[in-house]
C-alpha positions as CSV (number, residue, x, y, z in Angstrom):
1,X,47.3,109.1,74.1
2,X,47.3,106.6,76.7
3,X,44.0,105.4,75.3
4,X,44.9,106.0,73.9
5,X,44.4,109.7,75.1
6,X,46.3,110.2,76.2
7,X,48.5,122.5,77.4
8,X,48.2,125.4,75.4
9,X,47.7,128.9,73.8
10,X,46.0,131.9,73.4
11,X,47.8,135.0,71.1
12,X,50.3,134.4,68.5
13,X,53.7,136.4,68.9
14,X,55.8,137.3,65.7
15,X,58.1,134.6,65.5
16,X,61.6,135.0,66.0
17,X,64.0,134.7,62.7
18,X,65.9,132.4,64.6
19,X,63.2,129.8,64.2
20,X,64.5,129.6,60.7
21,X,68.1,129.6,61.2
22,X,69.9,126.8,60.3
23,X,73.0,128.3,61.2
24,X,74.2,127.2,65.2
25,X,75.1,130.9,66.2
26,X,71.3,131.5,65.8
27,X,70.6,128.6,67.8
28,X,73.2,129.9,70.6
29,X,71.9,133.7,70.3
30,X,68.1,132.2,70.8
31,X,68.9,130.3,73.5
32,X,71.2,132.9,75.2
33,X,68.1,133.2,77.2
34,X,67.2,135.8,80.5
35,X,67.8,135.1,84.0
36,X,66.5,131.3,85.1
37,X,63.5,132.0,87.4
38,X,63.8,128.4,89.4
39,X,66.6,126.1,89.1
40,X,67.7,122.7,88.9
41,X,70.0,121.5,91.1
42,X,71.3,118.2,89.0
43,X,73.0,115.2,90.5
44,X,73.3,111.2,89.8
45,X,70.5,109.5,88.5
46,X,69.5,106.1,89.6
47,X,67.9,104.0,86.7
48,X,70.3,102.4,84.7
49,X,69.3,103.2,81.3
50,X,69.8,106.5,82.4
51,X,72.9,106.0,84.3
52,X,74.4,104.3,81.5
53,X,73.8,107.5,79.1
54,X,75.2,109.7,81.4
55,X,72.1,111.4,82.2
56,X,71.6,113.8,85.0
57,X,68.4,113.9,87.3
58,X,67.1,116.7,89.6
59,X,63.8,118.4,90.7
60,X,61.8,121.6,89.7
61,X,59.8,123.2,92.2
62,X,56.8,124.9,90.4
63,X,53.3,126.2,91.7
64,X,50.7,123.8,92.4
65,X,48.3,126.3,91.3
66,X,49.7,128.9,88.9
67,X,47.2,131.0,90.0
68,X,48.8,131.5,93.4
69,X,52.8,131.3,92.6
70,X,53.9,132.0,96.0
71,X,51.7,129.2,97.8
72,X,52.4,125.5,97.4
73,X,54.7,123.7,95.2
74,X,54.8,120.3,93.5
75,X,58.3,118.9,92.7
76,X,59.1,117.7,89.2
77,X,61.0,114.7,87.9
78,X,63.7,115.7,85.6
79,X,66.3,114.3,83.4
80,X,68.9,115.6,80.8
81,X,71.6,114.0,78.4
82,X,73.7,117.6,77.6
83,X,74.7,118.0,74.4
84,X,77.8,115.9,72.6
85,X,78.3,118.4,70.2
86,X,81.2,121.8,70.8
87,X,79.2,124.9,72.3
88,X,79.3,126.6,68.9
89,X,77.3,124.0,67.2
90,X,74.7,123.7,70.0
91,X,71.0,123.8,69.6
92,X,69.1,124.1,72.4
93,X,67.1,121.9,74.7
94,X,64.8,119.4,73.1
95,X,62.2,118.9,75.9
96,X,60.1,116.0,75.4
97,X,57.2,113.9,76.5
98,X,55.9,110.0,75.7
99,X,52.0,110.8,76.2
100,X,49.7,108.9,78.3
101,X,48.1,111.5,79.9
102,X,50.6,109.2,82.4
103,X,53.4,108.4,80.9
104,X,56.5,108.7,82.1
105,X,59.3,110.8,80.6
106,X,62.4,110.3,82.2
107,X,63.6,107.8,79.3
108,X,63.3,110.0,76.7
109,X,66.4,112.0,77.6
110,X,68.1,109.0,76.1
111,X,66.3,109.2,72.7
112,X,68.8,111.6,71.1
113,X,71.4,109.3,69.6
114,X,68.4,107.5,67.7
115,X,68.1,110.3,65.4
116,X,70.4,109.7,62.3
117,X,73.2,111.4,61.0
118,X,74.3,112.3,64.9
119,X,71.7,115.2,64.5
120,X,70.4,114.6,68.1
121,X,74.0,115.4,69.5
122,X,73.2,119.0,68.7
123,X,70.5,119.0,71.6
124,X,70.3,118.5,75.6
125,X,67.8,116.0,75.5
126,X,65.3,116.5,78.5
127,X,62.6,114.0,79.9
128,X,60.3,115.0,83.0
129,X,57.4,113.1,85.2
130,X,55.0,115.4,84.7
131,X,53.1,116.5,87.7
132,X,51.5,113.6,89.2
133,X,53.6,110.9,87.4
134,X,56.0,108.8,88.3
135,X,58.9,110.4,90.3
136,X,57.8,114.1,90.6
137,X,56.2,114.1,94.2
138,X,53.2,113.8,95.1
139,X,52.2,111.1,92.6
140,X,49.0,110.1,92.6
141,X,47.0,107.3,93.0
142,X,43.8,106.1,93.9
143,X,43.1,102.4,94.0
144,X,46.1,100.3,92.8
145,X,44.5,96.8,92.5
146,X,41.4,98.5,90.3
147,X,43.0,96.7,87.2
148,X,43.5,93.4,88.9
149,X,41.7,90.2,88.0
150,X,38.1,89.1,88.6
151,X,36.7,92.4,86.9
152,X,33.2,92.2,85.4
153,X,33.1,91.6,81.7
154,X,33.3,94.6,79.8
155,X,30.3,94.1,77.4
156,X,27.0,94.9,79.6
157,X,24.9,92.7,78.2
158,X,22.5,92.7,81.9
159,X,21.6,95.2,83.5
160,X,23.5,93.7,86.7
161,X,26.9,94.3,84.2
162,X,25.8,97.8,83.8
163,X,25.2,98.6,87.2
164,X,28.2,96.9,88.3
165,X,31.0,98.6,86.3
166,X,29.0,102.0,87.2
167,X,29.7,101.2,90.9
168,X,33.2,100.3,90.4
169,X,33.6,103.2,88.3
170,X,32.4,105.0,91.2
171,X,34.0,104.0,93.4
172,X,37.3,104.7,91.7
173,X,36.4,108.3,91.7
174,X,36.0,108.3,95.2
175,X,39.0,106.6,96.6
176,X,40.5,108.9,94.1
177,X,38.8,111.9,96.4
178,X,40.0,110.4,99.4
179,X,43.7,109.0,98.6
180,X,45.0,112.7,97.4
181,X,44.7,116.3,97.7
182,X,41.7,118.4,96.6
183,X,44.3,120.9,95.5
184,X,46.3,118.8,93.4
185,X,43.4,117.0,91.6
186,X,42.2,120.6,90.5
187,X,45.1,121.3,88.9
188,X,46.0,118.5,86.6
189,X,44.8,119.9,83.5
190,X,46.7,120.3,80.1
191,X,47.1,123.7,80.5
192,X,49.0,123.3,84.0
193,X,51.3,120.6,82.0
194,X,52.3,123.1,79.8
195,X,52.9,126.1,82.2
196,X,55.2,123.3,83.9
197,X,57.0,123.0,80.2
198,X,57.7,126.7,80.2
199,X,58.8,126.5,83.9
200,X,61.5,123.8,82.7
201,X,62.3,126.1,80.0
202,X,63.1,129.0,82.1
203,X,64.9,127.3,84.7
204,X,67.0,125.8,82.1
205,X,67.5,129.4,81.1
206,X,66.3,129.3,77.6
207,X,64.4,131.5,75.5
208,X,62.9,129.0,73.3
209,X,62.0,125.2,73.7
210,X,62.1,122.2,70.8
211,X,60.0,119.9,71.8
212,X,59.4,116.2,70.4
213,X,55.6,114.6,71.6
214,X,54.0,111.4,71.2
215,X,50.3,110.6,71.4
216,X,49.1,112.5,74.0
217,X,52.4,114.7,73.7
218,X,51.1,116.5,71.0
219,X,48.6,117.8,72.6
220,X,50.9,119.2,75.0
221,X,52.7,120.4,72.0
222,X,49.7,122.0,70.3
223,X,48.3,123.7,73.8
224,X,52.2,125.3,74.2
225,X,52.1,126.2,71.0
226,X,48.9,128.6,71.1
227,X,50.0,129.8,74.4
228,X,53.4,130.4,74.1
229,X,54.3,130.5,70.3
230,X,57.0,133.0,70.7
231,X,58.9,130.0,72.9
232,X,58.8,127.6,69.8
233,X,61.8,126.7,68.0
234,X,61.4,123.5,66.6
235,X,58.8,120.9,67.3
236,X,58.3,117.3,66.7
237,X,54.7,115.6,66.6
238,X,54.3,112.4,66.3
239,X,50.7,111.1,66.2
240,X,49.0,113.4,66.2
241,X,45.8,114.2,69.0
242,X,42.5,115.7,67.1
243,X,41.9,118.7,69.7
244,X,38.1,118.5,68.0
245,X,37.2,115.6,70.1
246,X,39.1,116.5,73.6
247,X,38.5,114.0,75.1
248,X,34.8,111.9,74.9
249,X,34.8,111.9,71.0
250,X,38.2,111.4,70.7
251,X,37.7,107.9,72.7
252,X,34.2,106.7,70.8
253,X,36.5,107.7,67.3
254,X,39.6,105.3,68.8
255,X,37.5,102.3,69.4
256,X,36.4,102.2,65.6
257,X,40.0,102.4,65.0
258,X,41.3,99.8,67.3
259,X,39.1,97.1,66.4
260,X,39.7,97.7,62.2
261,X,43.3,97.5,63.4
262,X,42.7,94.4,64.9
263,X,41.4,92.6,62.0
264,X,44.6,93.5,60.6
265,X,46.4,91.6,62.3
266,X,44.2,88.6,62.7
267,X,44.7,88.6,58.8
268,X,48.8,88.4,59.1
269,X,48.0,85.3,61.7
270,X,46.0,83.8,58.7
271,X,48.7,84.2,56.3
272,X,51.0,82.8,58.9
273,X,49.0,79.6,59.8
274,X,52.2,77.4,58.9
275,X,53.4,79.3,62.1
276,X,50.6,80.2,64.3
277,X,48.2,77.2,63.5
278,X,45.0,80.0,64.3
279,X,43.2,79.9,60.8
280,X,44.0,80.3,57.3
281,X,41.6,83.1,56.5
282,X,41.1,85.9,59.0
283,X,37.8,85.2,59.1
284,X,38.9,81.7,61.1
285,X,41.2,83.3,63.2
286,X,38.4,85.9,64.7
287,X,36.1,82.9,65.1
288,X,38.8,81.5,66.9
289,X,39.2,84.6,68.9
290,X,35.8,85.1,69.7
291,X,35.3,81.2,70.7
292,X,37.9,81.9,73.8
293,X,36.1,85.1,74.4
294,X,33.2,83.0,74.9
295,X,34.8,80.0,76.8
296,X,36.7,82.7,79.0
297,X,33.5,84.3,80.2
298,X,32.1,81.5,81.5
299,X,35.3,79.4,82.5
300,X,38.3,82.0,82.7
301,X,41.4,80.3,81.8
302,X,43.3,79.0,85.1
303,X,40.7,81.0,87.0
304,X,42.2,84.6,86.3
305,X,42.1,85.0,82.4
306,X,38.8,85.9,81.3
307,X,37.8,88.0,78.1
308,X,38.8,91.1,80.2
309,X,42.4,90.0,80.3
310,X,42.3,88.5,76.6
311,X,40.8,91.6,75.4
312,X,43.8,93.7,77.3
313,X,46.5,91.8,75.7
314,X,45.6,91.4,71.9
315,X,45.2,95.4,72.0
316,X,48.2,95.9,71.8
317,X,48.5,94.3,68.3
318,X,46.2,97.0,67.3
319,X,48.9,99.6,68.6
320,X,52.0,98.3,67.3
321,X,52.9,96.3,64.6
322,X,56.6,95.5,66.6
323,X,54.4,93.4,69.3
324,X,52.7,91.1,66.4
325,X,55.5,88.1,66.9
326,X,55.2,88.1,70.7
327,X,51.3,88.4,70.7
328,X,50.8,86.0,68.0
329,X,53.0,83.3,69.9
330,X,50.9,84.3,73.0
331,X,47.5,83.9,71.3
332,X,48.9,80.4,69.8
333,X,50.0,78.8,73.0
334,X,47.3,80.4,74.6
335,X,44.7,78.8,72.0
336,X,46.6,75.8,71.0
337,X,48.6,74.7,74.6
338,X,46.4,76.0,77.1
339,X,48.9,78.1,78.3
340,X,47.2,80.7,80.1
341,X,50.3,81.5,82.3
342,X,52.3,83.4,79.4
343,X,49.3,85.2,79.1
344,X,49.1,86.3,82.7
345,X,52.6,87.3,82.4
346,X,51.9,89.6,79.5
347,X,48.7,90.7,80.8
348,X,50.4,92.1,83.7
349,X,53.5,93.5,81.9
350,X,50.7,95.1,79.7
351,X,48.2,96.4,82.3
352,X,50.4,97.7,85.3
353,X,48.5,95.5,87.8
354,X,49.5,96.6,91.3
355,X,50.2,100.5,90.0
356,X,47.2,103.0,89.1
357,X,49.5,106.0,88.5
358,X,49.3,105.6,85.1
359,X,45.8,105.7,85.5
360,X,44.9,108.2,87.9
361,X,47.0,110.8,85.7
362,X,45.4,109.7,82.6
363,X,41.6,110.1,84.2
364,X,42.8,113.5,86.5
365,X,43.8,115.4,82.7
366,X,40.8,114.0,81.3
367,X,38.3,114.4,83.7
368,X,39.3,117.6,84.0
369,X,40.5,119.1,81.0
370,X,36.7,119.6,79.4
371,X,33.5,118.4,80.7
372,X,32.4,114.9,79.5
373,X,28.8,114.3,79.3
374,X,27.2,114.0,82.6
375,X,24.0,112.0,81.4
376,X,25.2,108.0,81.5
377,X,22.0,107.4,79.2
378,X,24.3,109.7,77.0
379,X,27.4,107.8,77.1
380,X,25.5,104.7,76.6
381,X,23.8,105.3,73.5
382,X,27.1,106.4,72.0
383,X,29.0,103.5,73.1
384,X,26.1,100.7,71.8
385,X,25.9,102.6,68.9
386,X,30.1,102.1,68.7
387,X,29.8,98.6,69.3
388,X,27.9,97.6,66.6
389,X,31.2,99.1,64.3
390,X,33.6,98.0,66.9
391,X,32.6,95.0,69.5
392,X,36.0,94.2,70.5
393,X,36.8,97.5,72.3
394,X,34.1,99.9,72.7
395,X,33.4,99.2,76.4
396,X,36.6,98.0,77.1
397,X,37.0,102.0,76.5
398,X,34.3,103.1,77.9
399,X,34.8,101.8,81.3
400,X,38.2,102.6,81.4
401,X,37.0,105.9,81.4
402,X,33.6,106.0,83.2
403,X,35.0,107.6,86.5
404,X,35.0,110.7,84.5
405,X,31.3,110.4,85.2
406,X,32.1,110.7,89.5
407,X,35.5,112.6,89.3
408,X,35.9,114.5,92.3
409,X,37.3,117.8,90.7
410,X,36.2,120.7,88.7
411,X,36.4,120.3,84.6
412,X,37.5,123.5,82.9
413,X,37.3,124.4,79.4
414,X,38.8,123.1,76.4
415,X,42.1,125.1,75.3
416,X,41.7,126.7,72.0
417,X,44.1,125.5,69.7
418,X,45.7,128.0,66.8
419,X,49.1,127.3,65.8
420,X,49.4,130.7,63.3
421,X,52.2,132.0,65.8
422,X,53.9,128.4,65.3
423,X,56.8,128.8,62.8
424,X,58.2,125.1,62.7
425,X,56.8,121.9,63.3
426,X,57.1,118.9,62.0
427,X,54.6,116.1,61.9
428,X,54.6,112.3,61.4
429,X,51.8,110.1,61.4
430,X,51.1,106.4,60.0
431,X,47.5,106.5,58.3
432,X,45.7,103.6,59.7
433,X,47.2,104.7,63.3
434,X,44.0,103.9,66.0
435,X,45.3,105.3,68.9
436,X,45.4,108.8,67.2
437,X,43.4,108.7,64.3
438,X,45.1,110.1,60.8
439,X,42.4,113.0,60.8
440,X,44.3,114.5,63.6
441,X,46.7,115.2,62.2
442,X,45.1,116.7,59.4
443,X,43.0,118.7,61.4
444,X,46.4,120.1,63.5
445,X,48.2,120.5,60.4
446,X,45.6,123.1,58.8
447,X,45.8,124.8,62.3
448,X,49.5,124.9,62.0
449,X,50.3,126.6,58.9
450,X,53.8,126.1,59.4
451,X,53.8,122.6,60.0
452,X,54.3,119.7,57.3
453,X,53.0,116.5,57.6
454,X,54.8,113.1,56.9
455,X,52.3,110.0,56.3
456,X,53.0,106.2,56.0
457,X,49.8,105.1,54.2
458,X,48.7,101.6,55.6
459,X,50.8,101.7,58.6
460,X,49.3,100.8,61.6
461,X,52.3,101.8,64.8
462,X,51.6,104.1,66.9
463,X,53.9,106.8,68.4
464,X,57.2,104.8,67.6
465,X,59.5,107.5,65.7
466,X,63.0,107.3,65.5
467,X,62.5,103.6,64.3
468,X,64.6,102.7,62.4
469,X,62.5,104.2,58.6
470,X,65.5,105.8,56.6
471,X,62.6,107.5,54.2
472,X,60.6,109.0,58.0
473,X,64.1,108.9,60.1
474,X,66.3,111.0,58.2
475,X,63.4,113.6,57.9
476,X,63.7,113.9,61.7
477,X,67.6,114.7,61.2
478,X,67.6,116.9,58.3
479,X,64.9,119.0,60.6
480,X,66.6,118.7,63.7
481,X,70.0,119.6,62.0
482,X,68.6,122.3,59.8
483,X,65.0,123.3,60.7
484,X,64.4,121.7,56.8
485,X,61.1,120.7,56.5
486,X,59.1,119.1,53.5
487,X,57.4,121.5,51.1
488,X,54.1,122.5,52.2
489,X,51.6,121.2,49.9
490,X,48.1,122.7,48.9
491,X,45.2,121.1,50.8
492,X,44.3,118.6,53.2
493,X,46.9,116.5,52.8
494,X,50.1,115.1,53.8
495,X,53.1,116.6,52.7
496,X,55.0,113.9,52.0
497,X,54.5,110.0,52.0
498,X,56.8,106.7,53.1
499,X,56.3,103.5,53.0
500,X,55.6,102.0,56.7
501,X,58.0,99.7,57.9
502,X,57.2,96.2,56.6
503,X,55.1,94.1,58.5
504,X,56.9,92.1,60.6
505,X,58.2,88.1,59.6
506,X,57.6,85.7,62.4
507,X,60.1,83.6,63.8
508,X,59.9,79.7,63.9
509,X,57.7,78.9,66.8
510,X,60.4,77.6,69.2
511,X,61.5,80.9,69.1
512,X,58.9,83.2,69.4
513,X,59.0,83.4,73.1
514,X,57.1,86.1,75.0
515,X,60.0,88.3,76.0
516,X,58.7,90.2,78.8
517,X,61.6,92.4,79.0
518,X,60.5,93.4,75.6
519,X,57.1,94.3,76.5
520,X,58.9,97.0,79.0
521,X,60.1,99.2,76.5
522,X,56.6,100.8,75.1
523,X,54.1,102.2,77.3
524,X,50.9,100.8,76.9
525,X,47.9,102.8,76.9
526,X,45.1,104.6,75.6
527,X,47.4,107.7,74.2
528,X,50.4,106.7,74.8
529,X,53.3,106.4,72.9
């Protein structure tokens, strides 16, 4: 979830035998679908990634408000990569979606050939903007400079801190109110997502969907699941959203998470002092740490980095394990050469300084899809209670989402989540993950009886699959090629365990160089993959 947190279901249907299938003529006869409702009318895309994978792009008009199908319309941003595979072997469309609530999806109609064994060829991969995002139209936003520098420091220790972050917070809310429609902020929920997912499906003219979520994907996943379990053929989850603490408890159980995670890593900088030069224990690196949290609050580094910014950046060492190398080269010319400007430049590849949409999406589903606590003496209790388990992030996280307290649009009620009608699905999940804590998936896996449940103990990445784990990878491609899952085991429990990918080896420090370009390739965010 893009903070992390980054649509769904009422009655189950019988399932159809084609579910189970392995065989492609099933796949064609469950996907020799009824008349499209809507269509797509594709042409040239325009990003290169997409370009170069011979993607198509086009729009989907659906309903602003489902409600009333015949009034206004939002258009949706969509991409495809058709299958590579003969007709005779095809699979069906393999909708997808990168989390947030936020994140883009266009990309992920080029995910397909990561999936070993050629067993994405089988499928038209299919991204979309969901409504709001991106380049489905309108796209919202509210205040783009709201993440810029100069920002109050995240821990209220005064009074004056409180009261100032509560005004901004505010204040977000309302330029949110003013800077789009009433209309469209109503209907940003989860559930509308998902109605938009079976909209794609039918104009695509299939009578089943396989669908692969991250982060706040799943959700998506689980909501379409108990709405529409008929329309599942396969489904991938990958880490996982606990639907029991949509979305306030879901935040405070995060925070615990990422800071635990963060002493993880401050340990690997300790075992490569020779390297990083931060501290031989982790115990001396976190002193170190905190030391420029204290120095930045009172003199921020160049005159923009405070412990805002620092606090930004090192995060994302507690969401993948892939961005240890650049961060710890960051942190050690930060801490050792003074140089704050590799830190700016990461702090706005990180942060999307200059761009709320990101952000405006995120708080619109949350804000809206259940009704946080209105009582601020509520929220902060909870939150100082957090912070004496987890210091570094707790308010970073809480003010991040505080506008939820002014938001300008009617909360609904939390979907009910029961996969019983959900034939397939399979689950992957590393066990230390912060953004989505293990007990998600879990708690979705005893909701899904016919899911199965892959777990890397120790592993600390977030929403990262196919990556390159033969043991996890090849899982993926026996599914997706065969609808094979693990046996189902007996309990809470995973179904199966591998090893995490090791923890990464850093490079000599000459050449551990904060490749920006790099940073571009994950989204980063509270659920987000």
């Amino acid at each position: 979830m893009r903070r992390t947190v980054f649509a769904v279901v009422a009655a189950a249907a019988v399932a159809s035998a084609l579910v189970a299938a392995p065989a492609a003529n099933a796949a064609n006869a469950a996907n020799a679908a009824p008349a499209k409702e809507a269509s797509i009318a594709w042409g040239a895309c325009t990003d290169p990634t997409l370009v170069a994978a011979g993607a198509e792009c086009g729009f989907l008009g659906v309903p602003l408000d489902y409600r009333k199908p015949a009034g206004e319309q939002v258009q949706l941003a969509v991409s495809r990569v058709k299958h590579k595979v003969a007709d005779a072997q095809y699979q069906g469309v393999m909708l997808t979606n990168p989390g947030g609530p936020g994140g883009s999806g266009l990309l992920l109609a080029t995910r397909g050939p990561r999936v070993p064994n050629h067993a994405g060829d089988a499928y038209d991969w299919v991204g979309f903007d969901p409504r709001g995002v991106g380049s489905s139209k309108p796209a919202l936003s509210c205040d783009p400079n709201y993440m810029d520098y100069n920002r109050p420091q995240y821990v209220p220790f005064t009074p004056q801190l409180e009261k100032t972050w509560l005004d901004r917070s505010k204040g977000y809310a309302e330029a949110c109110a003013k800077n789009n429609s009433k209309a469209l902020l109503e209907n940003m929920k989860t559930t509308d997502t998902v109605q938009d997912m079976d909209s794609i499906r039918k104009a695509l003219g299939q009578k089943q969907l396989n669908f692969y979520g991250y982060s706040y994907g799943t959700y998506l996943g689980q909501v379409y699941g108990s709405l529409y379990p008929q329309n599942v053929r396969r489904m991938v989850l990958d880490s996982t959203v606990d639907p029991r603490g949509v979305w306030y408890g879901d935040n405070l159980n995060q925070d615990v998470a990422f800071d635990k995670n963060i002493l993880i890593w401050f340990g690997w900088l300790a075992q490569h002092d020779d390297v990083y030069h931060l501290g031989k224990t982790q115990s001396a690196v976190q002193r170190v740490v905190n030391e420029q949290l204290l120095k930045a609050q009172f003199t921020p580094a160049g005159g923009v980095i405070g412990p805002d910014e620092i606090l930004d950046v090192i995060q994302q060492a507690s969401y993948y394990q892939l961005r240890w190398t650049l961060l710890g080269d960051a942190l050690s010319r930060f801490v050792n050469n003074g140089d704050w400007q590799n830190w700016k430049t990461l702090f706005e590849a990180f942060g999307g300084r200059g761009d709320d949409n990101g952000y405006a999406v995120y708080l619109a589903v949350q804000c809206t899809d259940v009704q946080w606590p209105q009582s601020w003496n509520q929220w902060k209790r909870d939150n100082w209670r957090t912070f004496t388990k987890a210091p570094y992030f707790t308010w970073q996280n809480a003010w991040f989402n505080a506008p939820c307290l002014y938001w300008p649009a009617k909360a609904g009620k939390p979907a009910k989540i029961d996969g019983r009608g959900v034939q397939s699905v399979l689950m992957i999940d590393e066990t230390l993950d912060a953004a989505t804590p293990f007990e998600g998936s879990l708690e979705v896996r005893s909701r899904f009886p016919g899911a199965s449940l892959i777990s890397e103990p120790g592993g600390t990445s977030h929403a990262i699959t196919p990556r390159g784990n033969a043991c996890v990878d090849t899982k993926i491609a026996d599914y997706l090629a065969t609808g094979a899952l693990p046996a189902r085991k007996p309990g809470r429990t995973a179904d199966v365990e591998c090893a995490p990918l090791p923890q990464p080896t850093p490079p000599a420090p000459t050449a551990a160089k904060a490749d920006v370009a790099a940073t571009q390739g994950l989204v980063a965010g509270r659920f987000t993959g």
